[in-house]
C-alpha positions as YAML, in Angstrom:
chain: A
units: angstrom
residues:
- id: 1
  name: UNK
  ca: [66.17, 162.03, -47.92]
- id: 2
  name: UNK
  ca: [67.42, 164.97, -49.77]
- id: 3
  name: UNK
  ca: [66.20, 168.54, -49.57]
- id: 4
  name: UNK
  ca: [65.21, 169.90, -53.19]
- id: 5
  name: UNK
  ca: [64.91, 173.42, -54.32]
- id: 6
  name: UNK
  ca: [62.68, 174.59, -56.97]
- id: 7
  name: UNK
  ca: [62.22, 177.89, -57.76]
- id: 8
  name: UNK
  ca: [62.29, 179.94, -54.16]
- id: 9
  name: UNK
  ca: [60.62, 176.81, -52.29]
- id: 10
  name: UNK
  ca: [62.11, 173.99, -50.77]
- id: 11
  name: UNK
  ca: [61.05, 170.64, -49.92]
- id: 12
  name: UNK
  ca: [62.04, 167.53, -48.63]
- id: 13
  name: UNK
  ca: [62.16, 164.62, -51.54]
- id: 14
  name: UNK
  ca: [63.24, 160.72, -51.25]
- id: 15
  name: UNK
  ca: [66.99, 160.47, -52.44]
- id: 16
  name: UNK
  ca: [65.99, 158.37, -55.70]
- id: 17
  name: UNK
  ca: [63.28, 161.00, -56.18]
- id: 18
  name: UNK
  ca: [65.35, 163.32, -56.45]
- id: 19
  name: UNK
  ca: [68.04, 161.82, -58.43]
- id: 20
  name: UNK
  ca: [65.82, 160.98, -61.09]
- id: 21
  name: UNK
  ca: [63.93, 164.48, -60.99]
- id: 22
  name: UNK
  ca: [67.97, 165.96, -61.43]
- id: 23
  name: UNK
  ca: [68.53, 163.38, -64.22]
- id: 24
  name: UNK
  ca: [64.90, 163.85, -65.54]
- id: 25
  name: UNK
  ca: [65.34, 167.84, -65.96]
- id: 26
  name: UNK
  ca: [68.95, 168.13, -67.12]
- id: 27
  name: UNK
  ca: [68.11, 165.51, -70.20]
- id: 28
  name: UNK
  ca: [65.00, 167.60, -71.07]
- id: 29
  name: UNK
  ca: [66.89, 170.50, -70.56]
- id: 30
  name: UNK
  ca: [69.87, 168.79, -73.10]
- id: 31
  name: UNK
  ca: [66.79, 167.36, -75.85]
- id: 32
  name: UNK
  ca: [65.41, 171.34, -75.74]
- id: 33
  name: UNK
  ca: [62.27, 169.76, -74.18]
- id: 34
  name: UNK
  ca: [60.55, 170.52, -70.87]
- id: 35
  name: UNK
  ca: [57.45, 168.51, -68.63]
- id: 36
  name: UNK
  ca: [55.81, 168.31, -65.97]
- id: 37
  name: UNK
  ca: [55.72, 165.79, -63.04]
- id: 38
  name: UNK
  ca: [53.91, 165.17, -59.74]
- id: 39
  name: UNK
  ca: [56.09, 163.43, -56.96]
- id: 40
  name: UNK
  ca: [55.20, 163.10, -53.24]
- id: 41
  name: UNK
  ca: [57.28, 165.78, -51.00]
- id: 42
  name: UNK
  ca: [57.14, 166.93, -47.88]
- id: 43
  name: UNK
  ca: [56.69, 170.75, -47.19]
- id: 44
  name: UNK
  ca: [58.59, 172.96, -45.15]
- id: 45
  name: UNK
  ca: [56.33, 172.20, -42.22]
- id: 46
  name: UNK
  ca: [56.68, 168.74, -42.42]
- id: 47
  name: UNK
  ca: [53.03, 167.79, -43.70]
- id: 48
  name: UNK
  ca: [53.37, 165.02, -46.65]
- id: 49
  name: UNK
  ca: [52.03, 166.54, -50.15]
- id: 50
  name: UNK
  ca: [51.94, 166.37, -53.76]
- id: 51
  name: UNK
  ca: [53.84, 169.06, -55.53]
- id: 52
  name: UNK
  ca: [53.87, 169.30, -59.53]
- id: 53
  name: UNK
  ca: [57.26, 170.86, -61.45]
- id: 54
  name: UNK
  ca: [57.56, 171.99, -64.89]
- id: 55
  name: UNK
  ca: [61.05, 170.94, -65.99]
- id: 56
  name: UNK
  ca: [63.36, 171.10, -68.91]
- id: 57
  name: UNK
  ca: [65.16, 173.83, -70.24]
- id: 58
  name: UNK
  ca: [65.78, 176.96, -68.11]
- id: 59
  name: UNK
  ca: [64.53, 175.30, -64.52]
- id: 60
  name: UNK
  ca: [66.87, 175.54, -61.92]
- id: 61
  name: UNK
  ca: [66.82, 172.73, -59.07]
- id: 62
  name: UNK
  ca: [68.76, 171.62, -56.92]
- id: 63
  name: UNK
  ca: [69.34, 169.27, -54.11]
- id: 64
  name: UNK
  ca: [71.24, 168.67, -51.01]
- id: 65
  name: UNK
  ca: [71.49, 165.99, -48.34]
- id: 66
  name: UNK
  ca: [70.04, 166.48, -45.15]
- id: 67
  name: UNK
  ca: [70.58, 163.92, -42.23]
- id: 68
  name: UNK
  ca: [66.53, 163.50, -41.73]
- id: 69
  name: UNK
  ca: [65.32, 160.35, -40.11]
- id: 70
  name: UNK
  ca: [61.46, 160.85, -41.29]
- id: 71
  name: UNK
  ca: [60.51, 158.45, -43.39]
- id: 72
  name: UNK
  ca: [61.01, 159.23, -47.85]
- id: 73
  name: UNK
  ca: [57.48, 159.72, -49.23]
- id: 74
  name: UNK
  ca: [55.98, 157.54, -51.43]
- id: 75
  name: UNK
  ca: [57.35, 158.20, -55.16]
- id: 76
  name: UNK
  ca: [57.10, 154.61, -56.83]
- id: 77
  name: UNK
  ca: [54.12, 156.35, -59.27]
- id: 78
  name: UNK
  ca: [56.62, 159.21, -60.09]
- id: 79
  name: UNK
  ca: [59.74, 157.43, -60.50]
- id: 80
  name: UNK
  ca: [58.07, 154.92, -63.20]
- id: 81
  name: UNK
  ca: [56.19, 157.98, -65.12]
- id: 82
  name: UNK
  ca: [59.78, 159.61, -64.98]
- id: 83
  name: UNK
  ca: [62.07, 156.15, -66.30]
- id: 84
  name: UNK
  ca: [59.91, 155.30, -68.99]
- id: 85
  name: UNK
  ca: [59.92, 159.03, -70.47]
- id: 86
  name: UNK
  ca: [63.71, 159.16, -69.65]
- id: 87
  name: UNK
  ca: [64.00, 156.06, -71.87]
- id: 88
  name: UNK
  ca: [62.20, 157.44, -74.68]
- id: 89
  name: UNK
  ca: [63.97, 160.36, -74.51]
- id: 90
  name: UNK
  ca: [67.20, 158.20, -74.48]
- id: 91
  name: UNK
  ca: [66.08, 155.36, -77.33]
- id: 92
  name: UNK
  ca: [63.24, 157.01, -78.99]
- id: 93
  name: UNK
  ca: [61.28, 154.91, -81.60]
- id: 94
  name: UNK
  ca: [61.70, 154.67, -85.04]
- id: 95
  name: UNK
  ca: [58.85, 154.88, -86.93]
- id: 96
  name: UNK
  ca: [58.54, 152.24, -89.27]
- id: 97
  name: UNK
  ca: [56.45, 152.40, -92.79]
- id: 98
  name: UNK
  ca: [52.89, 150.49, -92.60]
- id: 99
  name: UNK
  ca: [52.42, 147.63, -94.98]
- id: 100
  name: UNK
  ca: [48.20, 149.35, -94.53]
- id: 101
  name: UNK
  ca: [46.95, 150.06, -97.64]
- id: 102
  name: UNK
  ca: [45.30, 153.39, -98.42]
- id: 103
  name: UNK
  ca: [41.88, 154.47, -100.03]
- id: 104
  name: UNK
  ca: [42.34, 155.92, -103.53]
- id: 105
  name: UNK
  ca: [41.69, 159.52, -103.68]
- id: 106
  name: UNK
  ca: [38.49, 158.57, -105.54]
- id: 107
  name: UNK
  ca: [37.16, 157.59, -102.69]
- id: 108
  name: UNK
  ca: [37.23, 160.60, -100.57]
- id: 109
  name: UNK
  ca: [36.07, 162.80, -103.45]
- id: 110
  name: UNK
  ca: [32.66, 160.25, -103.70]
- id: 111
  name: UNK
  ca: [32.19, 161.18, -100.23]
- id: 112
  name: UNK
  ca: [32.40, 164.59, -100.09]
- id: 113
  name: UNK
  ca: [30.44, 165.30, -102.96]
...
């Protein structure tokens, strides 16, 4: 369990949550792009909830360790939404040309008209 720190609010964040988040933000950050996620936390008074960041360029988080024995939230949702768009971000894909033939411009003009 780590303790993460998003703007002036901290919150209490499963330690491969968090990672990833970290990882998540800093490539954004690096591709000049920025998103937003939804992860399970728990707040400062303990109570489990869902909090939502905008990251990417300019968003400052951090996180720390903590030696909590409460149990990590739930992130299994987050973490998947957050390695597929890190992989995309890593090996985007390469658009390829279609082998899709297109209408002659003919066409269009008969319908318009």
């Amino acid at each position: 369990m780590k303790h993460l720190t998003y703007a002036d609010q901290s919150v209490l964040i499963g330690d491969e949550a968090a990672d990833v988040l970290i990882r998540f933000s800093a490539l954004l950050a690096e591709k000049g792009h920025a998103d937003a996620i939804s992860l399970n936390v728990l707040g400062e008074d303990g109570d489990a909830t869902e909090a939502s960041f905008v990251i990417g360029s300019g968003t400052n988080l951090m996180t720390a360790s903590t030696n909590s024995t409460i149990p990590e939230p739930d992130n299994e949702k987050g973490l998947a939404v957050m390695h597929e768009k890190i992989e995309r971000l890593l090996s985007p894909r390469i658009a390829e040309p279609s082998n899709d033939t297109w209408p002659a411009a003919e066409e269009f003009d008969s319908h318009t008209g």
